[in-house]
PDB file of N, CA, C and O in Angstrom:
ATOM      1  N   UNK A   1     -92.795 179.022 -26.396  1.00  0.00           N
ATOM      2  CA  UNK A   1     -92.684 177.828 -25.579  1.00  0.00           C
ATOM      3  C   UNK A   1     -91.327 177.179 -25.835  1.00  0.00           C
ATOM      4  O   UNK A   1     -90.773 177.216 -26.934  1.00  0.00           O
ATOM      5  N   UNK A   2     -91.069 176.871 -25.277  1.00  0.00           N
ATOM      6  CA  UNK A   2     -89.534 176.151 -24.886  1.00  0.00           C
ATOM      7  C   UNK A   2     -89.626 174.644 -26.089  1.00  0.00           C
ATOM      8  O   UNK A   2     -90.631 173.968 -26.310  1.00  0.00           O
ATOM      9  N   UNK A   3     -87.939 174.424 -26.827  1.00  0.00           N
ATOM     10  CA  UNK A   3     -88.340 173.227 -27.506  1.00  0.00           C
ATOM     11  C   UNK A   3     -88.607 171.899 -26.925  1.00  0.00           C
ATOM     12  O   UNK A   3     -89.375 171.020 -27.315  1.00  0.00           O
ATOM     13  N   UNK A   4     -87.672 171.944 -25.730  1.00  0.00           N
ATOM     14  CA  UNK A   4     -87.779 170.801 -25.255  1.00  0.00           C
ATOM     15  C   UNK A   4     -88.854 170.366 -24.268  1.00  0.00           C
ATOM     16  O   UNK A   4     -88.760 170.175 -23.055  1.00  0.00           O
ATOM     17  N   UNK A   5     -89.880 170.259 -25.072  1.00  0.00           N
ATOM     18  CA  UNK A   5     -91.040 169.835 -24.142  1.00  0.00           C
ATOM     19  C   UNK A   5     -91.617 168.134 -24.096  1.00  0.00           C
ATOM     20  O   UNK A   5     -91.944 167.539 -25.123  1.00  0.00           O
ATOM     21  N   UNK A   6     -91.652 167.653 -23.020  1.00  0.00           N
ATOM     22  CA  UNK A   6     -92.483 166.323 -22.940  1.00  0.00           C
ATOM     23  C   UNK A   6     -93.817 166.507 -23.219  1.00  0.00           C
ATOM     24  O   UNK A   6     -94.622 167.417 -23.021  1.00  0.00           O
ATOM     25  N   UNK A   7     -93.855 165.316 -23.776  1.00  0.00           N
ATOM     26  CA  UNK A   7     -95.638 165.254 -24.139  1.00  0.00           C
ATOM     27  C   UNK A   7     -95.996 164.083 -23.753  1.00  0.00           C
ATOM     28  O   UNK A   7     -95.664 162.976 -24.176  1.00  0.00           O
ATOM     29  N   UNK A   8     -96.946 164.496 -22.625  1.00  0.00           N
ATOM     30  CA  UNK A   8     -97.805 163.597 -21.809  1.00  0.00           C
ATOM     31  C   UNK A   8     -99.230 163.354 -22.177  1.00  0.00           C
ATOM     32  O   UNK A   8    -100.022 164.296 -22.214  1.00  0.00           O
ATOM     33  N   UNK A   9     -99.644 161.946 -22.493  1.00  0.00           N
ATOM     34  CA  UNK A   9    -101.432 161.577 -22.704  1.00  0.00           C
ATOM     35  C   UNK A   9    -102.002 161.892 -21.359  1.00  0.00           C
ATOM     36  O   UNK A   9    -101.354 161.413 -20.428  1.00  0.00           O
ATOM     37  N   UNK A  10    -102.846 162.443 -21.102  1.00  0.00           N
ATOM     38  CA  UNK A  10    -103.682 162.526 -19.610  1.00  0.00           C
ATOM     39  C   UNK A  10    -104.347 161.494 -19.377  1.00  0.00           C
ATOM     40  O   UNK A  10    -104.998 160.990 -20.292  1.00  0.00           O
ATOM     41  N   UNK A  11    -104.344 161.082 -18.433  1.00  0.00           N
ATOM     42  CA  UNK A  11    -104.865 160.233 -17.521  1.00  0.00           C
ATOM     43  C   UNK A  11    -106.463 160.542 -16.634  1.00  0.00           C
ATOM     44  O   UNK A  11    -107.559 159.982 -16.645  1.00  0.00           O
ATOM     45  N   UNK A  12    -105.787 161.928 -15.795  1.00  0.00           N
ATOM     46  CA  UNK A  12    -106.583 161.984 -15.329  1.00  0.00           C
ATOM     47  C   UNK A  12    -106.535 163.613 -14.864  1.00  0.00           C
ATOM     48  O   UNK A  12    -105.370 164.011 -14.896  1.00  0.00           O
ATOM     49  N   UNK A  13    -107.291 164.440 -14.529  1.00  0.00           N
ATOM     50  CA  UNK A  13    -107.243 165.786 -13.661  1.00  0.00           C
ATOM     51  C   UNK A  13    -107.980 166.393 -12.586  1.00  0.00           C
ATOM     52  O   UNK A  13    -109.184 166.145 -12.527  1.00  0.00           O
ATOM     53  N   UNK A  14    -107.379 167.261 -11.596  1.00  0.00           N
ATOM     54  CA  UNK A  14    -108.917 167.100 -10.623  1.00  0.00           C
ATOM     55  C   UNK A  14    -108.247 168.815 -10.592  1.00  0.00           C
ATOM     56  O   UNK A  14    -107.111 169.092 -10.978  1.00  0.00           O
ATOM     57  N   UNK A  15    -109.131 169.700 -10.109  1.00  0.00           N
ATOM     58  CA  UNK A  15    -108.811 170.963  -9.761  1.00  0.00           C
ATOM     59  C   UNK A  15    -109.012 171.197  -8.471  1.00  0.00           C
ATOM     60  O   UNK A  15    -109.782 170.292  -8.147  1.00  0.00           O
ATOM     61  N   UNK A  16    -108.753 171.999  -7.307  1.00  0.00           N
ATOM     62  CA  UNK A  16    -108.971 172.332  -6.019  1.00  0.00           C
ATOM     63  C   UNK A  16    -108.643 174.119  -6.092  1.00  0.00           C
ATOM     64  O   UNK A  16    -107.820 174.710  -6.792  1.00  0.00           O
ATOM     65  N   UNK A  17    -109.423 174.553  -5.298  1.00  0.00           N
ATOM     66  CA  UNK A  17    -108.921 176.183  -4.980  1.00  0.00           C
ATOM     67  C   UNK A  17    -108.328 176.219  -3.719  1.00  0.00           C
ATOM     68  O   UNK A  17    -108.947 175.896  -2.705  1.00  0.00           O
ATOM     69  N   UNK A  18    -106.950 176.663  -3.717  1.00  0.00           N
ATOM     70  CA  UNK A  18    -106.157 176.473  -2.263  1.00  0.00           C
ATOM     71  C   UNK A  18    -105.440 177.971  -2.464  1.00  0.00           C
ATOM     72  O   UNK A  18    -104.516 178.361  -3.178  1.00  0.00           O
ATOM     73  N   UNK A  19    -106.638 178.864  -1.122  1.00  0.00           N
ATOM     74  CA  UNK A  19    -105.611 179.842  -0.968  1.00  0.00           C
ATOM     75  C   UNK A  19    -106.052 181.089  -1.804  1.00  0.00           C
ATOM     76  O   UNK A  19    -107.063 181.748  -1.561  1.00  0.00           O
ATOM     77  N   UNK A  20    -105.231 181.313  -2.745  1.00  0.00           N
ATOM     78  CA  UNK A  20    -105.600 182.605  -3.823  1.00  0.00           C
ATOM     79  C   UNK A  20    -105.036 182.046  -4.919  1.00  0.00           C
ATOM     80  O   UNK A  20    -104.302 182.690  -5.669  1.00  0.00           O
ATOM     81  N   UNK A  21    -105.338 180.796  -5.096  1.00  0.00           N
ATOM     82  CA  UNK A  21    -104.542 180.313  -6.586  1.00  0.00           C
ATOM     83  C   UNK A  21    -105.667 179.086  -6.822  1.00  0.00           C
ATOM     84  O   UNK A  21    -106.506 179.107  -5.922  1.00  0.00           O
ATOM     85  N   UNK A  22    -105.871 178.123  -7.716  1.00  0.00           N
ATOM     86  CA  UNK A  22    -105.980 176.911  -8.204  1.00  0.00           C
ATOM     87  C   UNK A  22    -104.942 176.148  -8.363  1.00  0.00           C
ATOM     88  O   UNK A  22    -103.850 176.683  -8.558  1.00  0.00           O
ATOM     89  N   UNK A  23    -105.037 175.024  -8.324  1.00  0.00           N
ATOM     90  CA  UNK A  23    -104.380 174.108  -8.240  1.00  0.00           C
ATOM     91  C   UNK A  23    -104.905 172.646  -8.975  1.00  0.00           C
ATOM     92  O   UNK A  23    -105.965 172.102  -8.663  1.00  0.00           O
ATOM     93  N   UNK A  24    -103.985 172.131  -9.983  1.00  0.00           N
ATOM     94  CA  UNK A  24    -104.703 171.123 -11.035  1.00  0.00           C
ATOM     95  C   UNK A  24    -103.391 169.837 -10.676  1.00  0.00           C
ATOM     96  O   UNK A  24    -102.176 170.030 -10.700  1.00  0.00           O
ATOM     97  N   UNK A  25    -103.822 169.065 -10.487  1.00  0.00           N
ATOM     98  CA  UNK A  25    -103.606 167.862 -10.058  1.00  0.00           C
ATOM     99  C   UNK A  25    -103.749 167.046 -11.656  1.00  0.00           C
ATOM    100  O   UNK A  25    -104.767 166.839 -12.317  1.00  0.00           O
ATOM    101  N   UNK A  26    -102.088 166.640 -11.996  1.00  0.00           N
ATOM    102  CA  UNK A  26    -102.775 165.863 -13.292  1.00  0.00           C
ATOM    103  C   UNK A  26    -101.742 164.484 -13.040  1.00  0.00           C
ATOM    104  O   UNK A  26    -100.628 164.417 -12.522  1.00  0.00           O
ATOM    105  N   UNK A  27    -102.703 163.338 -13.697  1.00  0.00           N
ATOM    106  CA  UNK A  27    -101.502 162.380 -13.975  1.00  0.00           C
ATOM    107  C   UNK A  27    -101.649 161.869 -15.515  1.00  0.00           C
ATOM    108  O   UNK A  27    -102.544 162.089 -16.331  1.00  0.00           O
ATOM    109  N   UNK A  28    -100.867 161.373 -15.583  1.00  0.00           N
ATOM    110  CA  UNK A  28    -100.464 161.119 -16.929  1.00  0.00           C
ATOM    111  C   UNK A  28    -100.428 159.601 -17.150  1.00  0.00           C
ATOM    112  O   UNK A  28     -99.798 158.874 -16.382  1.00  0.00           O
ATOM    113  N   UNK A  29    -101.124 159.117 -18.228  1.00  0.00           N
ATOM    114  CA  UNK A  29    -100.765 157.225 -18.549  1.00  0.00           C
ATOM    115  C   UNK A  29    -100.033 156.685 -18.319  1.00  0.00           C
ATOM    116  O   UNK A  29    -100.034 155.514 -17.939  1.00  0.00           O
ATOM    117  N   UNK A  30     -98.841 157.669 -18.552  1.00  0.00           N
ATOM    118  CA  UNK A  30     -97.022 156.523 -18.024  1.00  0.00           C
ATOM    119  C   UNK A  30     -96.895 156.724 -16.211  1.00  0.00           C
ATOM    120  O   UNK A  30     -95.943 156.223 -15.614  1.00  0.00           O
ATOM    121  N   UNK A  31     -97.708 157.316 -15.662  1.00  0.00           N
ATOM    122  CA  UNK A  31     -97.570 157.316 -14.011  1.00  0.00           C
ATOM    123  C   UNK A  31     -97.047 158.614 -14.007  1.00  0.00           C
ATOM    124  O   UNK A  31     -97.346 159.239 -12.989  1.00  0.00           O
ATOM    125  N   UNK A  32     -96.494 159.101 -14.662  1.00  0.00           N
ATOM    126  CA  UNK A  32     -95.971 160.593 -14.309  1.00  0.00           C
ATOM    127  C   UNK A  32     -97.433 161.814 -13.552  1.00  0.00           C
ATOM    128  O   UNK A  32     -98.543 161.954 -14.065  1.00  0.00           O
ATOM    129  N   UNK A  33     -97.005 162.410 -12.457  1.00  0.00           N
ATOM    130  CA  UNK A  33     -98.246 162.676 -11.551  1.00  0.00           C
ATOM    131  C   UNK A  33     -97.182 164.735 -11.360  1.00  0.00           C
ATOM    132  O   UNK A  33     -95.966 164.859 -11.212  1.00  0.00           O
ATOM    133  N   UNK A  34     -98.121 165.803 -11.439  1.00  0.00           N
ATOM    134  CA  UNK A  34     -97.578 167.109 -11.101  1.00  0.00           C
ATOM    135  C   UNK A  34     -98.818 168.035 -11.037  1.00  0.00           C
ATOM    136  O   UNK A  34     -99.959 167.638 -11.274  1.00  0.00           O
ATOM    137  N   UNK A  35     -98.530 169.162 -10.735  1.00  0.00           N
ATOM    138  CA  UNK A  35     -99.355 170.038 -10.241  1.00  0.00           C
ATOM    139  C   UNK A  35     -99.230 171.280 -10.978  1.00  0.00           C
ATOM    140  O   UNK A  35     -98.092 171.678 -11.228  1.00  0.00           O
ATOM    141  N   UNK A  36    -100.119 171.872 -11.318  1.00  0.00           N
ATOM    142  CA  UNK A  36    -100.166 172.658 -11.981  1.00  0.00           C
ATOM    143  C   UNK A  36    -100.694 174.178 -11.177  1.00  0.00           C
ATOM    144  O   UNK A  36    -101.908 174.302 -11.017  1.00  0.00           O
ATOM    145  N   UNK A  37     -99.972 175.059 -10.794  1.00  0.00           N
ATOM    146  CA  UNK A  37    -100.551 176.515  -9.990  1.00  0.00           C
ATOM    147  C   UNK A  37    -100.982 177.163 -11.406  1.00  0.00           C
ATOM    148  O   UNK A  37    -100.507 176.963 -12.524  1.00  0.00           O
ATOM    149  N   UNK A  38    -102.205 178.140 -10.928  1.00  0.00           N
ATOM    150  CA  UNK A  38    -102.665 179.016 -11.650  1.00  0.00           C
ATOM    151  C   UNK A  38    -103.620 180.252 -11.051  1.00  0.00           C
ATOM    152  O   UNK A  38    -104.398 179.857 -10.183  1.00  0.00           O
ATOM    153  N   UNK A  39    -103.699 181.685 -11.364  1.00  0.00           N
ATOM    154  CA  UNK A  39    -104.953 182.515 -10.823  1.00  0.00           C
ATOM    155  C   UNK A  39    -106.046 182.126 -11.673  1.00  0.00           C
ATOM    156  O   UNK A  39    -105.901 181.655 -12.801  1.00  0.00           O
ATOM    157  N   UNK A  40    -107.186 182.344 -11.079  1.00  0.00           N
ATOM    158  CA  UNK A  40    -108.344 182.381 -11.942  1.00  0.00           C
ATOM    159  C   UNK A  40    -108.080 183.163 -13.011  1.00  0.00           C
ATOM    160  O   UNK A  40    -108.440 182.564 -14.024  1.00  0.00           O
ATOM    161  N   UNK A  41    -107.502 184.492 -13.321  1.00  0.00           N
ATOM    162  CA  UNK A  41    -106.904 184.871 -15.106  1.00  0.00           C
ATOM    163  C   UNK A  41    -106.587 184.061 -15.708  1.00  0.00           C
ATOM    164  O   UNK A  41    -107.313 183.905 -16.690  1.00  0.00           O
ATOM    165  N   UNK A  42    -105.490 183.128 -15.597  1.00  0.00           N
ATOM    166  CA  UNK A  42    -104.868 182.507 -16.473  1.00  0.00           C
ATOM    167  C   UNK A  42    -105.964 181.176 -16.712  1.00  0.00           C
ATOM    168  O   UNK A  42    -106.218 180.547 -17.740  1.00  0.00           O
ATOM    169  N   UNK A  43    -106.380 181.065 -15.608  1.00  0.00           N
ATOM    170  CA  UNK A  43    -107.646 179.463 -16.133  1.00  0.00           C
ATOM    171  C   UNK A  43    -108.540 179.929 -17.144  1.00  0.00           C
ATOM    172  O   UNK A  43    -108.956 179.276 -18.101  1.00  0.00           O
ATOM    173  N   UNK A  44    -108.957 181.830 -16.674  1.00  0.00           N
ATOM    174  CA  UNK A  44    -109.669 182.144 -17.700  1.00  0.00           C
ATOM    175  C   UNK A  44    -109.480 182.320 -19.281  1.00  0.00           C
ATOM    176  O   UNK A  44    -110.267 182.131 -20.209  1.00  0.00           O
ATOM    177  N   UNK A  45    -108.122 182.760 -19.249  1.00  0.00           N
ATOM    178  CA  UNK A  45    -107.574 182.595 -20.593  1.00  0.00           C
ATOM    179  C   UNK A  45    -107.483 181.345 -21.524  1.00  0.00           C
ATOM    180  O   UNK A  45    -107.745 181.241 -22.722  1.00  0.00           O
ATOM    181  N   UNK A  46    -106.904 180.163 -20.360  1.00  0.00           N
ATOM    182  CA  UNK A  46    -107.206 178.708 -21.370  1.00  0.00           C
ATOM    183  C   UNK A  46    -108.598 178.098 -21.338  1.00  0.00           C
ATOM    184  O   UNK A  46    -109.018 177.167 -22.026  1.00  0.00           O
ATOM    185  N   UNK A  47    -109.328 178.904 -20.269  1.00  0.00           N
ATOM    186  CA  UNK A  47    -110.907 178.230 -20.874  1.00  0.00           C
ATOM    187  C   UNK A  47    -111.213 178.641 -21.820  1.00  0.00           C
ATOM    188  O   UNK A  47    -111.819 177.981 -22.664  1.00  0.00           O
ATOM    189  N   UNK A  48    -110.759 180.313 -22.004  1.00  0.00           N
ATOM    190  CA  UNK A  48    -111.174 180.406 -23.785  1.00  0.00           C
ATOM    191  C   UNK A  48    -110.609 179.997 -24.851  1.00  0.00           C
ATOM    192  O   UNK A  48    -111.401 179.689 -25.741  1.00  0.00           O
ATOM    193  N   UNK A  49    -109.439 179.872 -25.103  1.00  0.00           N
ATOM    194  CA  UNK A  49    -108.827 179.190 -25.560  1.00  0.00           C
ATOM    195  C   UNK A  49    -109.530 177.378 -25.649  1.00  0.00           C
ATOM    196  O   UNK A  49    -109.662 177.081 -26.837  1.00  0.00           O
ATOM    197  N   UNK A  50    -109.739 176.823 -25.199  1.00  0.00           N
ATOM    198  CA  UNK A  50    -110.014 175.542 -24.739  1.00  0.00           C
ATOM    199  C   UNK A  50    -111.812 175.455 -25.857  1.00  0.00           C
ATOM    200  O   UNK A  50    -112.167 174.706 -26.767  1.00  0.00           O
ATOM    201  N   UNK A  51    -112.568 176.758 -25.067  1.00  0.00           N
ATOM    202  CA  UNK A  51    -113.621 176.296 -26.192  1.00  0.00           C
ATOM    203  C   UNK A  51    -113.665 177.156 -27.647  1.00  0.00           C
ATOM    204  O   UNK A  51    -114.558 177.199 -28.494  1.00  0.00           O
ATOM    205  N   UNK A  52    -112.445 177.775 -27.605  1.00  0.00           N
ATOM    206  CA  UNK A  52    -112.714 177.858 -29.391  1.00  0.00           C
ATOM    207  C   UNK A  52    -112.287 176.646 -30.146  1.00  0.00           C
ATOM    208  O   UNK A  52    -112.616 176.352 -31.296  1.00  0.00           O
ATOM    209  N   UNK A  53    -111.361 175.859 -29.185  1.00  0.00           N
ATOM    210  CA  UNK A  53    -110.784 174.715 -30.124  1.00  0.00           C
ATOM    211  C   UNK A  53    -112.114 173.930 -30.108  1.00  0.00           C
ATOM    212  O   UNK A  53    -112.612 173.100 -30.869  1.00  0.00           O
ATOM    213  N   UNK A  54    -112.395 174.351 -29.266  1.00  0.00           N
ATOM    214  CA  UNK A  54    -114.015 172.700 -28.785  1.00  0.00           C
ATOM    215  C   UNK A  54    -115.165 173.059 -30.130  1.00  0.00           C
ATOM    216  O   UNK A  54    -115.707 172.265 -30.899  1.00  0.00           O
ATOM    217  N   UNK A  55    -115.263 174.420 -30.061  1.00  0.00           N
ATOM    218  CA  UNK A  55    -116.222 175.249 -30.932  1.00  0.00           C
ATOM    219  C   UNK A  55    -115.459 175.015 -32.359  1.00  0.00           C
ATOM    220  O   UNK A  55    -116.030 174.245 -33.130  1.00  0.00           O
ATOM    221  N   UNK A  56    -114.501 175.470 -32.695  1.00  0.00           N
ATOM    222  CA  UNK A  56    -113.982 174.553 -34.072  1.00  0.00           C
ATOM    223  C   UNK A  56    -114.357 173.214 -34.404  1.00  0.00           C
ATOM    224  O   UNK A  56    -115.023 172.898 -35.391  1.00  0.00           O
ATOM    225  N   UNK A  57    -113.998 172.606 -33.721  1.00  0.00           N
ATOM    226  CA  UNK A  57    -114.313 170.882 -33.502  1.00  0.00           C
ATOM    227  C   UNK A  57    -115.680 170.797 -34.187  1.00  0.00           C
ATOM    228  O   UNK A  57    -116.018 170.036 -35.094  1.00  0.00           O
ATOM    229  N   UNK A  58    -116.439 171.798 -33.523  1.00  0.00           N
ATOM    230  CA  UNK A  58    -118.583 171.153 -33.509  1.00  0.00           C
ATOM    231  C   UNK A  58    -118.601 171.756 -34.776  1.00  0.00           C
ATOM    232  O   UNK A  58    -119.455 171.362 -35.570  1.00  0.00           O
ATOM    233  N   UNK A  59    -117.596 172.888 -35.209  1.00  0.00           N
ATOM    234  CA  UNK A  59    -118.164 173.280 -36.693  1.00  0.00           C
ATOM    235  C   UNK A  59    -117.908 172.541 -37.869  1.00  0.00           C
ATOM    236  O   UNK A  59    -118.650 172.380 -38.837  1.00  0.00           O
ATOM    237  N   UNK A  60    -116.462 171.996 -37.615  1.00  0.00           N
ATOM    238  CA  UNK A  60    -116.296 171.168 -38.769  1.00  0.00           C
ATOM    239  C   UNK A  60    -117.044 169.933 -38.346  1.00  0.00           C
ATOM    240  O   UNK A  60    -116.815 169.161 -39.277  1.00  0.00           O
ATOM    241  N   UNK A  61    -117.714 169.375 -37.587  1.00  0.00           N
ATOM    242  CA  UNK A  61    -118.298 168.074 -37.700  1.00  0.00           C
ATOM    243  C   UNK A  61    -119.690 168.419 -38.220  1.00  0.00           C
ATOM    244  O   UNK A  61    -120.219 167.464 -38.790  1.00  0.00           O
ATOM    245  N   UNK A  62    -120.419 169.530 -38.175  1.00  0.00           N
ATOM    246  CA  UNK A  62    -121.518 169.918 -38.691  1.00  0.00           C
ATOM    247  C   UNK A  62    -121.391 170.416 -40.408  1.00  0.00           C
ATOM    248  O   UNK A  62    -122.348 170.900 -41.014  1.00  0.00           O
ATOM    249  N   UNK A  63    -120.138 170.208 -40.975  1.00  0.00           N
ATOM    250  CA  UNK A  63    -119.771 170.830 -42.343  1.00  0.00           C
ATOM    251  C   UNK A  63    -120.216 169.234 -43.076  1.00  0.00           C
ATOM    252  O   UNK A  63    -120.130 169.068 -44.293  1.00  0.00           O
TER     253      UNK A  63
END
C-alpha cells in the first residue's frame, strides 16, 4: 500500500450493484464523500478478511 495514505473515520456506507461491478458509496465525518468500484471477488476477499478481524475481536472478548 502506498505511504501516503489519508485516513478517513466513516460516516456512513451504502452499496448498490450497477452493471457487472458494485459500487460503495462512502462518506466520511469531515464531509469528504467517494466511491468505491469493486467485482464481487474482491468484496469477497475483504468480507473474509473483515470477519476474521470480527472473529478475533469475539475471541479475545470471550478470554
Amino acid at each position: 500500500m502506498a505511504q501516503d495514505v489519508t485516513t478517513y473515520t466513516l460516516k456512513q456506507a451504502l452499496a448498490a450493484q450497477v452493471d457487472d461491478h458494485i459500487e460503495i458509496a462512502v462518506e466520511a465525518e469531515d464531509g469528504t464523500k467517494f466511491k468505491i468500484r469493486a467485482t464481487s471477488e474482491q468484496l469477497d476477499a475483504l468480507t473474509g478478511d473483515l470477519e476474521s478481524i470480527l472473529d478475533g475481536d469475539d475471541a479475545g472478548d470471550a478470554a
